[in-house]
DONUBA-778670 format. One line per field, with one value per atom (N, C-alpha, C): x, y, z; atom name. Coordinates in nm, 4 decimals, padded with zeros to 6 digits. Each point is the difference from the previous one (the first is absolute). Example, Ala and Ser with C-alpha at 12.3 -4.5 7.8 and 13.67 -1.06 7.14 Angstrom:
BEGIN
x <- c(01.3190  -00.0890  00.0900  -00.0350  00.0820  -00.0770)
y <- c(-00.5690  00.1190  00.1200  00.1050  00.1190  00.1090)
z <- c(00.7800  00.0000  00.0000  -00.0720  00.0060  00.0730)
a <- c(N  CA  C  N  CA  C)
***
This chain:
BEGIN
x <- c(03.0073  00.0279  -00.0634  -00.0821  00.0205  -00.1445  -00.1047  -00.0900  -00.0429  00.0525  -00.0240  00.0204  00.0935  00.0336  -00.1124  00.0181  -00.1452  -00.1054  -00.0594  -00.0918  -00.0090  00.1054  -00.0035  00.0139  00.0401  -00.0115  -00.1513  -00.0428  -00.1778  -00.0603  00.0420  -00.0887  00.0033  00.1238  -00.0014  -00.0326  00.0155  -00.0611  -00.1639  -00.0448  -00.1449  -00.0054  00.0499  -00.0433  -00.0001  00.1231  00.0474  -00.1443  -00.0299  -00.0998  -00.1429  -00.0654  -00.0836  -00.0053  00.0736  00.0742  -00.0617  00.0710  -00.0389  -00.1551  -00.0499  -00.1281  -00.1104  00.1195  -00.1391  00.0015  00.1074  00.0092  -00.0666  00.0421  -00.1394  -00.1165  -00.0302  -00.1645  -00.0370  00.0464  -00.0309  00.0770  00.0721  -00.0276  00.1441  00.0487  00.1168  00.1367  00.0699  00.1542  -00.0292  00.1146  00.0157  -00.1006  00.0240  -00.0994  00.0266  -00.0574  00.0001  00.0731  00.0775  00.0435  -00.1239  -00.1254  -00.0438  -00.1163  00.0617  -00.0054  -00.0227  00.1259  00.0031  -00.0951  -00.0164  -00.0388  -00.1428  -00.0977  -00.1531  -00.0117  00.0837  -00.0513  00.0437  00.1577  00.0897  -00.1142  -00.0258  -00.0782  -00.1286  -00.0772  -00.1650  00.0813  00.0724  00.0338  00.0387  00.0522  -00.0091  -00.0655  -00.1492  -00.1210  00.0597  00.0957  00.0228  -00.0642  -00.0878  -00.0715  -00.1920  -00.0129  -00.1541  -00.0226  -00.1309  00.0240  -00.1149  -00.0278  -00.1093  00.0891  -00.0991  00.0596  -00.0305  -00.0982  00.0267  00.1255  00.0238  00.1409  00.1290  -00.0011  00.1054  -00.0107  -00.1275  00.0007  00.0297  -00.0135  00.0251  00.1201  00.0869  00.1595  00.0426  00.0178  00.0104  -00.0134  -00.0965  -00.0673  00.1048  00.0119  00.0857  00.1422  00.0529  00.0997  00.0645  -00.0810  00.0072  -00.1022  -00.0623  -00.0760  -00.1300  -00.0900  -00.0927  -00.0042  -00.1044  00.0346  -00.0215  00.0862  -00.0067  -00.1284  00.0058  -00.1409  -00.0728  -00.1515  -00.0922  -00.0406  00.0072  -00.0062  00.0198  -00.0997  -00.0029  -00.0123  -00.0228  -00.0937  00.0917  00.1077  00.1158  00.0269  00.0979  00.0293  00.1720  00.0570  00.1372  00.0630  00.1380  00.0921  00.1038  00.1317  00.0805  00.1002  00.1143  00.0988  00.1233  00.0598  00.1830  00.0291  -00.0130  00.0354  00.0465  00.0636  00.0440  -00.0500  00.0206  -00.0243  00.0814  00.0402  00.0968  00.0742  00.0609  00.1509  -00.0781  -00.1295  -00.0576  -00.0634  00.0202  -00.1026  -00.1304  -00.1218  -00.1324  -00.0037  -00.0667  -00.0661  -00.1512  -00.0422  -00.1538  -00.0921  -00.0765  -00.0850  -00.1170  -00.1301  -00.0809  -00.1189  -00.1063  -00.0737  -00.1655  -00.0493  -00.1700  -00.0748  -00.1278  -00.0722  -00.0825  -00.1221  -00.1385  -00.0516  00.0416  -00.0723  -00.0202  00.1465  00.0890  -00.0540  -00.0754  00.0031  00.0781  00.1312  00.0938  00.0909  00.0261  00.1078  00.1529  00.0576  00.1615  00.0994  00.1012  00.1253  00.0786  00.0433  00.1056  00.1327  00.0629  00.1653  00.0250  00.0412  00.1223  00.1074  00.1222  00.1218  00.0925  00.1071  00.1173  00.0779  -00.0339  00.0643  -00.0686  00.0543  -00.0571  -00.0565  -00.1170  -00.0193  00.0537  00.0957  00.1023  00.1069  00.0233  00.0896  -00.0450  -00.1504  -00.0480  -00.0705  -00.0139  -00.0415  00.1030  00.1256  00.1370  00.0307  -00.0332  00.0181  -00.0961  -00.1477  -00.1294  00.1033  00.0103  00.0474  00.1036  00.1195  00.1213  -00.0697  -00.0668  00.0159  -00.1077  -00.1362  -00.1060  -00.0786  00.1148  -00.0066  -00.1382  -00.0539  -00.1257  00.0345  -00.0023  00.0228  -00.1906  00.0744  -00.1042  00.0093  -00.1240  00.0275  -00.0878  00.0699  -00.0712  -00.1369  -00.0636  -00.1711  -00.0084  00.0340  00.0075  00.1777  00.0198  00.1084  00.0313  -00.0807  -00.0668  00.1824  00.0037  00.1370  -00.0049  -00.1124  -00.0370  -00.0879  00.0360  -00.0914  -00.0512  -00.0775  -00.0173  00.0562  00.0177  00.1171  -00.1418  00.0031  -00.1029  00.0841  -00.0344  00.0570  -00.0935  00.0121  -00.0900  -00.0744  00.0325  -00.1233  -00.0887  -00.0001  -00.0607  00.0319  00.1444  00.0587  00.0533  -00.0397  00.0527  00.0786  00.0903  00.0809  00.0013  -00.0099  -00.0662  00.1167  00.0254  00.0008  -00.0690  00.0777  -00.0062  00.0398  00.0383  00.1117  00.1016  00.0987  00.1595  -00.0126  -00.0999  00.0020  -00.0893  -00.0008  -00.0967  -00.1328  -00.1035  -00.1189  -00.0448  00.0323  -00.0239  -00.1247  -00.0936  -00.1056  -00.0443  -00.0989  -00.0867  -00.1947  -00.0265  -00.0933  -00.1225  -00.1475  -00.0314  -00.1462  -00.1092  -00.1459  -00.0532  -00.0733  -00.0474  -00.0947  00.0261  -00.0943  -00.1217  -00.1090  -00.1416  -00.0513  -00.0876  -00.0660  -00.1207  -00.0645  -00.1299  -00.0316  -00.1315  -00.0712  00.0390  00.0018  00.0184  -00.1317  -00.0409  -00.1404  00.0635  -00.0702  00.0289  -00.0511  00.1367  -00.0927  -00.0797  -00.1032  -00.1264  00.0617  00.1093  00.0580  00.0751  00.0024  00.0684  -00.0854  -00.1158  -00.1306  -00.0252)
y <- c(02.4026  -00.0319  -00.1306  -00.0799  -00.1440  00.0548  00.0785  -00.0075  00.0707  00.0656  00.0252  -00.1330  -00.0336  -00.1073  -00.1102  -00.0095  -00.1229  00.0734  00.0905  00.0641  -00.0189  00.0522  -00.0379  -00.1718  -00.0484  -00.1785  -00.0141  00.0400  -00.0117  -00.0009  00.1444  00.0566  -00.0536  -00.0630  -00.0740  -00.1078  -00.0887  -00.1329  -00.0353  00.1536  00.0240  00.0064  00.0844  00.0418  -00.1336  -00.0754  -00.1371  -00.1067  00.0107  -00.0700  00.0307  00.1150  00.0573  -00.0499  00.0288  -00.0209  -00.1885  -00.0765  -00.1092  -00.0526  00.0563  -00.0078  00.0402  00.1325  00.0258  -00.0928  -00.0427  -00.0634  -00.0941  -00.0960  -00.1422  00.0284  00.1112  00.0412  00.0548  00.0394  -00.0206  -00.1034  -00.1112  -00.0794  -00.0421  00.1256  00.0130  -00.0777  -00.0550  -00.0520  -00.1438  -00.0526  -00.1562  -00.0995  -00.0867  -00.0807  -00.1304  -00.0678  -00.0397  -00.1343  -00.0706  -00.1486  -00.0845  -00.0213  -00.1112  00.0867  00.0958  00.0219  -00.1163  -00.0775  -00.1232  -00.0946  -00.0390  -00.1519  00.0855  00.1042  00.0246  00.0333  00.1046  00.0427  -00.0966  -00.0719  -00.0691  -00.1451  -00.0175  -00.1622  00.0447  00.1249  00.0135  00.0123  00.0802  -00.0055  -00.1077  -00.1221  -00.1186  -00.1101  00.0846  -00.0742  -00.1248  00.0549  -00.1541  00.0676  00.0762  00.0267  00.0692  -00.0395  00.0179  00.1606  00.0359  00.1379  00.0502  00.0998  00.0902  00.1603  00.0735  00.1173  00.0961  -00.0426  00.0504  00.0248  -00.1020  -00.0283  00.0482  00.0011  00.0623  00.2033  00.0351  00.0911  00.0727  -00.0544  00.0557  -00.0073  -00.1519  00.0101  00.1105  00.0020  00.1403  00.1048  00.0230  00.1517  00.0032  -00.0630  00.0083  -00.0259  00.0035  00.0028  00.0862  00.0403  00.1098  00.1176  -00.0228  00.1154  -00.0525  00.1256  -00.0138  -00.0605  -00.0217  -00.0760  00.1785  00.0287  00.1028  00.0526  -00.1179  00.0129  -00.1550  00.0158  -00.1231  -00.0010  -00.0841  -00.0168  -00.1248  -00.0271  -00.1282  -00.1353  00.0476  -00.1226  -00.0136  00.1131  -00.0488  00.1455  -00.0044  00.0774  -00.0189  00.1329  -00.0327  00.1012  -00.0664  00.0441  -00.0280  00.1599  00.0028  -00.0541  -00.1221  -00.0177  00.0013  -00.0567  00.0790  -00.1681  -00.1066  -00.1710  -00.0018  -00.1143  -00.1123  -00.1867  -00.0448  -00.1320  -00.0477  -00.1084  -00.0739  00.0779  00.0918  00.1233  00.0770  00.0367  00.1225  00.0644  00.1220  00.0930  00.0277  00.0165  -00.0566  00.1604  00.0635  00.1148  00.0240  -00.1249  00.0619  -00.1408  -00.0447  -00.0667  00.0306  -00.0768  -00.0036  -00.1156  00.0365  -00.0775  -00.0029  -00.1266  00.0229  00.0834  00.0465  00.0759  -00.0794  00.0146  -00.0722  00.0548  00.0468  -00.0053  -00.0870  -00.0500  -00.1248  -00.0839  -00.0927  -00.1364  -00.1047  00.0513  -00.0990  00.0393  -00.0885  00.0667  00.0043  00.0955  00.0123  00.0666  -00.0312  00.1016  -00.0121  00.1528  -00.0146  00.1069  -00.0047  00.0721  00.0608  00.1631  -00.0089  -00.0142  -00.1025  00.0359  00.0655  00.0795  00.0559  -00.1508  -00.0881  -00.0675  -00.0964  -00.0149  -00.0676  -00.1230  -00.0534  -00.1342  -00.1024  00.0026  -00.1329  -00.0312  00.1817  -00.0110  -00.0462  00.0893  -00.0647  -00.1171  -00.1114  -00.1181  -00.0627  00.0570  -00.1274  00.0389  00.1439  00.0326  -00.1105  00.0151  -00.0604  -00.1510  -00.0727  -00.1185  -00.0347  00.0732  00.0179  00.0057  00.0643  00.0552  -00.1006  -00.0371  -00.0787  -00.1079  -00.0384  -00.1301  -00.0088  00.1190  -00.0121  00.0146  -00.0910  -00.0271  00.0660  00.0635  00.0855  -00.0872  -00.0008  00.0171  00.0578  00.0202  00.1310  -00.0398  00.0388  -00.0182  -00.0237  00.0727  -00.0264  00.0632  00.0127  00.0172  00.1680  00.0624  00.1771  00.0079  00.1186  00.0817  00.0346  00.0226  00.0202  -00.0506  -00.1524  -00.0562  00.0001  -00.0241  -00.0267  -00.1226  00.0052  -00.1119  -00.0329  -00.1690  -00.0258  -00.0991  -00.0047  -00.1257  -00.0936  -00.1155  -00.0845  00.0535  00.0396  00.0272  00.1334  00.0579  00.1298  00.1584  00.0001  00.1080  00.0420  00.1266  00.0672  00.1021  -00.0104  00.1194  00.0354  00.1697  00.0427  00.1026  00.0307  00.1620  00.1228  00.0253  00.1941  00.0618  00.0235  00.1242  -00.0575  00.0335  -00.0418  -00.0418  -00.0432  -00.0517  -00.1250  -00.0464  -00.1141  00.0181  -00.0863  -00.0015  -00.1383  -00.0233  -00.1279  -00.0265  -00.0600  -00.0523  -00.1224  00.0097  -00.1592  00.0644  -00.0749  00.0667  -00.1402  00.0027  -00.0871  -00.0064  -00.0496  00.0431  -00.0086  00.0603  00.0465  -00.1248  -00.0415  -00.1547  00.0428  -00.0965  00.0221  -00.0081  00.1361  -00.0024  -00.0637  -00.0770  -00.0256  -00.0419  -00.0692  -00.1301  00.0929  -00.0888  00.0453  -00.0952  00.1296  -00.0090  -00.0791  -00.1030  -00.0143  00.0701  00.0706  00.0975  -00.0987  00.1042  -00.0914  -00.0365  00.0447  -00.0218  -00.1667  -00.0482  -00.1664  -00.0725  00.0372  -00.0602  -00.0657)
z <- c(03.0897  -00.1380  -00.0446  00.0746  -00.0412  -00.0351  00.0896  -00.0627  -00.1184  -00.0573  -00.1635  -00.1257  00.0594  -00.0755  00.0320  00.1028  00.0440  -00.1158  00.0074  -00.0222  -00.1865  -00.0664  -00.1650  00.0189  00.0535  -00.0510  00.0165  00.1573  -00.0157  -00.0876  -00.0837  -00.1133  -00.0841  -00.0453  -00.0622  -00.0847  00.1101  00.0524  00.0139  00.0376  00.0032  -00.1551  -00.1054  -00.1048  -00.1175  00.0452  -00.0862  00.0465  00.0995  00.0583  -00.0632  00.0022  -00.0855  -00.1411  -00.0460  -00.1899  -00.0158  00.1161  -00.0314  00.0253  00.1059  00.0158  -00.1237  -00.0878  -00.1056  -00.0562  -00.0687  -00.1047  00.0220  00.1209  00.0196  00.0262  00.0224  00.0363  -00.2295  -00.0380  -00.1681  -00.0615  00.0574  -00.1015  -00.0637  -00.0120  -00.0599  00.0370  -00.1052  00.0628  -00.0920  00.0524  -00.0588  -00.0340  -00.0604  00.0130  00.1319  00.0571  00.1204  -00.0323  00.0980  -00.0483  -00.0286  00.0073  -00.0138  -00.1717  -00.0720  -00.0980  -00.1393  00.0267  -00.1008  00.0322  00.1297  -00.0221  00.0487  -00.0177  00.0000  -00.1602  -00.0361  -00.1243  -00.1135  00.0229  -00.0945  -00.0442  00.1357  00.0131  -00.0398  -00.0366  -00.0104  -00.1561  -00.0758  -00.1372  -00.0586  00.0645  -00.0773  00.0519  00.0391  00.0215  00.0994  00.1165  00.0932  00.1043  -00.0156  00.1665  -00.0625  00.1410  -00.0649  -00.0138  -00.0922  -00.0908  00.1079  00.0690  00.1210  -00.0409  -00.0983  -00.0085  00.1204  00.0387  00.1803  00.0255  00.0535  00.0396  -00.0524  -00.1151  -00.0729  00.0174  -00.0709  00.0111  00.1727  00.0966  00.1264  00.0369  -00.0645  00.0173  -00.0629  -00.1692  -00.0499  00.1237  -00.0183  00.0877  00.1164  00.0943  00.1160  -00.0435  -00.1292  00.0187  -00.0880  -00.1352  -00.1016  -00.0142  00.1036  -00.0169  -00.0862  00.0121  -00.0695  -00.1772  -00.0681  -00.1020  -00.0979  -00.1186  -00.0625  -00.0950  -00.0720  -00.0851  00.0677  -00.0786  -00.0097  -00.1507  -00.0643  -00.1561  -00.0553  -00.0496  -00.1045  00.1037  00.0706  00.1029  00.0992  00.0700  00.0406  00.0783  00.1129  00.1108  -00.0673  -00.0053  -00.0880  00.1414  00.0143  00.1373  -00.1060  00.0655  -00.0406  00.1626  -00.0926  00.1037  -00.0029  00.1191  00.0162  00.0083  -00.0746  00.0396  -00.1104  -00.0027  -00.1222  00.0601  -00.1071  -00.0183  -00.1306  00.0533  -00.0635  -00.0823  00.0841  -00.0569  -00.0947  -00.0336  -00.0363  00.0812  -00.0848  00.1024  -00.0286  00.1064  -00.0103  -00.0247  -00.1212  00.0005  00.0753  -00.0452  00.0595  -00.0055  00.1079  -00.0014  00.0263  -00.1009  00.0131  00.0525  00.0291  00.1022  -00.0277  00.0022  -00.1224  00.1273  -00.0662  00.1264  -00.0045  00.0458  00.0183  -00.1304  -00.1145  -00.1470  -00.1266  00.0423  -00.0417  -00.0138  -00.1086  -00.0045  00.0339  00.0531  00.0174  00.1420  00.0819  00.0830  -00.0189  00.0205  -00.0660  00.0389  00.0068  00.0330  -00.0640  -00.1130  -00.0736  00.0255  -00.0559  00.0110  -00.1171  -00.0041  -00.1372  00.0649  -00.0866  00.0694  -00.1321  00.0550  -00.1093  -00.0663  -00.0521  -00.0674  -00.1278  -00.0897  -00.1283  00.0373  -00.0673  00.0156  00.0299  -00.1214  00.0413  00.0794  00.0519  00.1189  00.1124  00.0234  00.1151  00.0371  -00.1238  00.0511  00.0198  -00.0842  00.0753  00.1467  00.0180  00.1647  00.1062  -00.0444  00.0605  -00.0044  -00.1470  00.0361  00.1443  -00.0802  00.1282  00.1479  00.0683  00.1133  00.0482  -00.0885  00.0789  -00.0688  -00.1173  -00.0491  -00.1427  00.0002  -00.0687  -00.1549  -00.0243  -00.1786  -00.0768  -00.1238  -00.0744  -00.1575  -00.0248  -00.1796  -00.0475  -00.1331  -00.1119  00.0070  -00.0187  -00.0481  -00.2044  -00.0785  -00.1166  -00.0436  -00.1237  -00.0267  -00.0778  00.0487  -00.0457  00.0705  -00.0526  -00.0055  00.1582  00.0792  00.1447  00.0517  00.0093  00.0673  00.1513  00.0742  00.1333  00.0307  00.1187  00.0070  00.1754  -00.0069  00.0710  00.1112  00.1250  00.1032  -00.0072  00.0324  00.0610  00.1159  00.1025  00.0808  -00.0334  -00.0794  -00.0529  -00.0240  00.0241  -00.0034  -00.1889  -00.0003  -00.1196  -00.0176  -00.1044  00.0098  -00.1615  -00.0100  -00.1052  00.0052  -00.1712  -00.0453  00.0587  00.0560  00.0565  -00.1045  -00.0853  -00.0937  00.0536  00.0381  00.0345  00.1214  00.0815  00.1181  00.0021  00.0988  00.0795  00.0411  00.0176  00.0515  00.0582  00.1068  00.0528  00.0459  00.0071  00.0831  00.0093  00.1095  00.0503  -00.0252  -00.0419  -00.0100  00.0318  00.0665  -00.0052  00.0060  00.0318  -00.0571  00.1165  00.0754  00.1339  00.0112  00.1435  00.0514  -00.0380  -00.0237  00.0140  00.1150  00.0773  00.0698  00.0270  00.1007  -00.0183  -00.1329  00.0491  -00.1097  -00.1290  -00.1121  -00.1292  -00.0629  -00.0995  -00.0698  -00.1147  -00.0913  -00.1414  -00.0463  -00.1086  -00.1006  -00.1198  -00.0165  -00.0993  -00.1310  -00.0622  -00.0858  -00.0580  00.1663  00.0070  00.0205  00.0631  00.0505  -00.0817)
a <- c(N  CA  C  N  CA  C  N  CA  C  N  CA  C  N  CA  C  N  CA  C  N  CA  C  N  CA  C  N  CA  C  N  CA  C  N  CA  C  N  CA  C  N  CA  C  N  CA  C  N  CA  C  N  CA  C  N  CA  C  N  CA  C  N  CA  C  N  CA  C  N  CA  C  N  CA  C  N  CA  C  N  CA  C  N  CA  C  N  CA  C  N  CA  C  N  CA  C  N  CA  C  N  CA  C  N  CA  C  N  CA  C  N  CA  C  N  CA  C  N  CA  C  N  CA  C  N  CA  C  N  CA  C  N  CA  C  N  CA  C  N  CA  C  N  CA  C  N  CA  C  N  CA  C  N  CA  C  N  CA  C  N  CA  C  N  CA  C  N  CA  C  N  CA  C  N  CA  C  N  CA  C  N  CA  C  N  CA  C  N  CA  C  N  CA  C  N  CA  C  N  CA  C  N  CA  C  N  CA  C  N  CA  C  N  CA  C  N  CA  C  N  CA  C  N  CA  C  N  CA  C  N  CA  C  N  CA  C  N  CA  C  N  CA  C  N  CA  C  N  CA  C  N  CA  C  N  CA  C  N  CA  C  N  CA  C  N  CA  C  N  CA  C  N  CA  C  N  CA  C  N  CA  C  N  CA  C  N  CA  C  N  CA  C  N  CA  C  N  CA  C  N  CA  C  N  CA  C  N  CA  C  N  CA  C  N  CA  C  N  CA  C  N  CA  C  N  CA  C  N  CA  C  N  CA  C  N  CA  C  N  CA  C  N  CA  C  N  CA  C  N  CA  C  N  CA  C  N  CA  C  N  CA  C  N  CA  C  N  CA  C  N  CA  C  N  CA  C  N  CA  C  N  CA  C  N  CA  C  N  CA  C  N  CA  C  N  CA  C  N  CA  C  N  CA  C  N  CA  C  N  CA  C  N  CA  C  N  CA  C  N  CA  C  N  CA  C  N  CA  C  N  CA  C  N  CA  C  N  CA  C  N  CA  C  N  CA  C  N  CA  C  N  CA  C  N  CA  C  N  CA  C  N  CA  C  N  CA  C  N  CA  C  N  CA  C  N  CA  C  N  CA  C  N  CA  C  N  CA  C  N  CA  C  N  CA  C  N  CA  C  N  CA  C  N  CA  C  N  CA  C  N  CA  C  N  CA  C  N  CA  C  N  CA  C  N  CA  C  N  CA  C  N  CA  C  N  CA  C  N  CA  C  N  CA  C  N  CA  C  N  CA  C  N  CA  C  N  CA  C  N  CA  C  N  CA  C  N  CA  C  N  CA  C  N  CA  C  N  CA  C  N  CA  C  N  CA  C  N  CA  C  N  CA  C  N  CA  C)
***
């Protein structure tokens, strides 16, 4: 008798085991603890911007990125930051004039910069006084109108490679 029973826990145990293997082999599941302080700290521009880098964290931890559009690799995720939830971040490609990582999150502007304030001290102000303004940090972070949500980013202008020509225009 013991071995039938042995035998369904195996199967079990084998099958629960499987299940978890898919899921980390695509990607799928939580977002990882060090979620906040890679993506939280690249969105309010306190860490340096390598969409390399970003895009491969993504990838290994959400899976592939869904679309590529508008200069950007867009991943849907299962995180929050500062008590919202992160719908989807995006990441510049090599088309990009600029390097960047942005966020929508489910919460209004002004909720979520008193969150950003609260949790990591980063004070915002309006940019002009428009009914929806962008609201700007000191170190370069923005947070914009989505429709009823958030759009956070860092965005920043790709180093210059090698000697730079004067254009004949300043000459």
């Amino acid at each position: 008798m013991i071995r039938p029973v042995l035998a369904c826990r195996t199967n079990k145990l084998l099958l629960l085991a499987g299940l978890v293997l898919a899921c980390a082999a695509t990607g799928a599941g939580a977002a990882p603890s060090t979620f906040g302080p890679v993506i939280g700290s690249a969105l309010l521009c306190r860490s340096q911007l390598d969409n390399a880098y970003f895009h491969a964290y993504l990838t290994e931890f959400f899976g592939p990125a869904y679309k590529r559009e508008g200069g950007a690799y867009w991943f849907r995720t299962e995180a929050s930051l500062w008590g919202s939830k992160v719908e989807q971040v995006m990441v510049s490609d090599d088309t990009s004039a600029v390097v960047f990582v942005a966020a929508i999150l489910e919460a209004k502007p002004d909720e979520l910069e008193k969150s950003v304030r609260a949790a990591a001290g980063t004070p915002f102000r309006a940019a002009d006084g428009s009914r929806y303004p962008l609201r700007k940090s000191i170190p370069g972070s923005t947070i914009a109108y989505a429709n009823d949500k958030s759009k956070i980013y860092c965005a920043k202008f790709k180093p210059l490679s090698g000697p730079q020509s004067i254009p004949p225009s300043i000459r």
